[in-house]
C-alpha positions as CSV (number, residue, x, y, z in Angstrom):
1,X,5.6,4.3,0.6
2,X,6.7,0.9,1.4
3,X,8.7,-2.0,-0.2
4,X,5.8,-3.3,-1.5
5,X,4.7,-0.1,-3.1
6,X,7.9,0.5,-5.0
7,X,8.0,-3.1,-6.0
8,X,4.7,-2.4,-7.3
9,X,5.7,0.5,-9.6
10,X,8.9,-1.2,-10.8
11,X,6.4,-3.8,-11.9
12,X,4.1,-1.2,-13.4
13,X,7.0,0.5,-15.4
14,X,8.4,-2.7,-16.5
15,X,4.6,-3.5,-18.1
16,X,4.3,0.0,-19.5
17,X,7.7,-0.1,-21.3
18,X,8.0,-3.8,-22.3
19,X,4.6,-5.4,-22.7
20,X,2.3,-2.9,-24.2
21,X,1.8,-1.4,-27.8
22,X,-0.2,1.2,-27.0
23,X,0.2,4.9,-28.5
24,X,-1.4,7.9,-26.8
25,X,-1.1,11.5,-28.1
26,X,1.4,13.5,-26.9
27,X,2.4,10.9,-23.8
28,X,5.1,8.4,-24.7
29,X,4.0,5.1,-22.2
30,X,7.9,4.2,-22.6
31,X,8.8,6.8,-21.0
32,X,6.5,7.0,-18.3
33,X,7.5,3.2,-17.7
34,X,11.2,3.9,-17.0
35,X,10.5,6.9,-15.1
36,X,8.3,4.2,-12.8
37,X,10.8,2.3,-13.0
38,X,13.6,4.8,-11.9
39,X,11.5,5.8,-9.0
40,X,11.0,2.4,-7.7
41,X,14.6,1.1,-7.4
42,X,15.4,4.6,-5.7
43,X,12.5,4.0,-3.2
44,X,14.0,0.2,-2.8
45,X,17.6,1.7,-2.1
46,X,16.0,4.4,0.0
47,X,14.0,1.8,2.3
48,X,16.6,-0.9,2.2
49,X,19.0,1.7,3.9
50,X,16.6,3.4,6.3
51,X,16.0,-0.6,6.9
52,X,19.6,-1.3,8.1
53,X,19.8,1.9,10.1
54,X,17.4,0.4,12.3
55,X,18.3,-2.8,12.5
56,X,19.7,-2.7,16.0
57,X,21.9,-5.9,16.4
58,X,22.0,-7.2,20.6
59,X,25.1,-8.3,22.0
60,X,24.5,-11.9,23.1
61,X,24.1,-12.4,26.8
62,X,26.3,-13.6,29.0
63,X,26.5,-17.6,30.0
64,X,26.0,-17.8,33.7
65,X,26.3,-21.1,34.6
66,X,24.2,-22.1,38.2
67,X,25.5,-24.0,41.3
68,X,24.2,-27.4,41.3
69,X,21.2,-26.5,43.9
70,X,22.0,-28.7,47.5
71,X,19.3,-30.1,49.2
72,X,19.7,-29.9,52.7
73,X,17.2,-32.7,54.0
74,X,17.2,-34.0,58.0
75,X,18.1,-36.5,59.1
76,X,15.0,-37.9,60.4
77,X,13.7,-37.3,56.8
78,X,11.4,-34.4,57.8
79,X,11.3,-31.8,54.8
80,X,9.8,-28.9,56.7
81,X,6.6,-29.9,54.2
82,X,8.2,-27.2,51.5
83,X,8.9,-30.1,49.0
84,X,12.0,-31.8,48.8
């Protein structure tokens, strides 16, 4: 189950004990809500560490600064015909 599914039952629990009325027999819906609830926040806790376990954190790389590049050109201009 994902972060989105135990958001999802916090959000069902949290409906079931604060906005309904209903009464069924021998089931108390208030109950069942926090228990959802309950669940959901451990499942939150549970991925948000397995989360930072992962999380693998890279080193930044190193600065290496280039030589200026030196074009060696002839005299007579000539290139070799590779560009300048």
């Amino acid at each position: 189950m994902g972060l989105g599914g135990c958001i999802i039952l916090i959000a069902v629990g949290a409906i079931l004990t604060f906005a309904t009325d209903w009464h069924m027999r021998g089931v108390n819906l208030d109950v069942v809500g926090v228990i959802l609830m309950a669940v959901g926040l451990i499942g939150v806790a549970t991925f948000s560490g397995i989360a930072r376990r992962r999380r693998v954190v890279m080193p930044p790389a190193p600065v290496v600064e280039e030589e200026p590049h030196h074009h060696h050109h002839r005299v007579d201009g000539y290139n070799d015909g590779y560009g300048v």
